[in-house]
C-alpha positions as CSV (number, residue, x, y, z in Angstrom):
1,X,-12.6,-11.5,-3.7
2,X,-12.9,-13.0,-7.1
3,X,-10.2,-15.6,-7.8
4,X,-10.2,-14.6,-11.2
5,X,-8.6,-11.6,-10.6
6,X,-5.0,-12.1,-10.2
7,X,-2.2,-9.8,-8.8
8,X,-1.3,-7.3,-11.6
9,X,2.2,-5.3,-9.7
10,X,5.6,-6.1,-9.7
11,X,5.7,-7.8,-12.7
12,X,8.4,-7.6,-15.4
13,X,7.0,-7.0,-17.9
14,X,4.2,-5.3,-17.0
15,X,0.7,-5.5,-16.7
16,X,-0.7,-5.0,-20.4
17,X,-3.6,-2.5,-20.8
18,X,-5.7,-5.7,-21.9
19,X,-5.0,-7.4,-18.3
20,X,-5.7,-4.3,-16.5
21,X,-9.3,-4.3,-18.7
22,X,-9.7,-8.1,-17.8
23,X,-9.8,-7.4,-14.1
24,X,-11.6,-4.4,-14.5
25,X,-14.8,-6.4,-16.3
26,X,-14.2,-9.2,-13.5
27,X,-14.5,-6.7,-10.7
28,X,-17.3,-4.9,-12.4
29,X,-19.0,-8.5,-13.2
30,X,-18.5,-9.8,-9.5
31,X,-20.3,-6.3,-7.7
32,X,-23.0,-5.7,-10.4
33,X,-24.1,-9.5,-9.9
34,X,-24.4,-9.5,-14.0
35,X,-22.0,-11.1,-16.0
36,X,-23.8,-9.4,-19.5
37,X,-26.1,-6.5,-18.3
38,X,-29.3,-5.7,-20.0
39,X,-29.6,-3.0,-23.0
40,X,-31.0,-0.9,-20.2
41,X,-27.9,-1.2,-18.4
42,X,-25.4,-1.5,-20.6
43,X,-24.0,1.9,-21.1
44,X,-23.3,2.8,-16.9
45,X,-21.7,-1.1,-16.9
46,X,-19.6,-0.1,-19.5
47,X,-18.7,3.1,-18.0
48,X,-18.0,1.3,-14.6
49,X,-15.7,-1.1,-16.3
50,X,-14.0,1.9,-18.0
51,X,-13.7,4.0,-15.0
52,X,-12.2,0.7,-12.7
53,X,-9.7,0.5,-15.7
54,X,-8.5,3.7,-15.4
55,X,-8.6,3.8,-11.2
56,X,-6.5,0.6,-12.0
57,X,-4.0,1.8,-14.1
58,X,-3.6,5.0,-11.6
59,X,-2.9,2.7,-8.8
60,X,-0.9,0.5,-10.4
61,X,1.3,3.4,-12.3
62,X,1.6,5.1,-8.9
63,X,2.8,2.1,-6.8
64,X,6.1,1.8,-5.8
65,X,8.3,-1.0,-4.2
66,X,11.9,-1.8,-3.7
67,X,11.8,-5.8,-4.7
68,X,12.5,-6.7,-7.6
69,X,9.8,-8.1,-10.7
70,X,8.2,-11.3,-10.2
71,X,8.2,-13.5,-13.5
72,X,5.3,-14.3,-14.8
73,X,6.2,-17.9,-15.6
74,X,7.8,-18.5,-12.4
75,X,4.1,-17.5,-10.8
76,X,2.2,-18.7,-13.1
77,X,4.3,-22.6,-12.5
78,X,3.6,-21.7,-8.8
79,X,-0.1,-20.6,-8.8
80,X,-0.6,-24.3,-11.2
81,X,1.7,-26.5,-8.6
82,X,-0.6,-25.1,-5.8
83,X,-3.6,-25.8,-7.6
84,X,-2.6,-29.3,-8.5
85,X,-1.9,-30.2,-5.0
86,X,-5.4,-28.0,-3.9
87,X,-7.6,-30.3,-6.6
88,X,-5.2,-33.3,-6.7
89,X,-4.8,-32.9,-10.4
90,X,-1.3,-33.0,-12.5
């Protein structure tokens, strides 16, 4: 999976409509092979990104769980630490 994607549930607060389009273009991007489509193209990649969005926002409006929110600083100092000690960088 791309690593740009990142986990979008369970956050407090949570996931903005701009995030949900973020991943959306990624996942579009990452199984179309194209990261700017041609003219030709454009409108269906468009479309695709649109219709992952709204999938996305289904799933992630529908989901339920009984633990808590994650904070998005505390995972965000994690996902860095782990990276840090991945790449050996500060």
């Amino acid at each position: 999976m791309c690593r740009n994607i990142k986990t979008l549930f369970n956050f407090d607060p949570p996931a903005t409509e701009e995030e949900i389009n973020a991943a959306s273009l990624q996942f579009v991007r990452k199984i179309s092979g194209f990261t700017k489509p041609s003219q030709v193209n454009e409108g269906v990649y468009s479309q695709a990104v649109s219709d992952v969005s709204k999938a996305a926002q289904k799933l992630l409006s529908s989901l339920e769980t009984n633990s808590k929110p994650r904070n998005r600083e505390e995972e965000a100092k994690r996902a860095h630490e782990r990276a840090a000690k991945r790449f050996g960088r500060n």
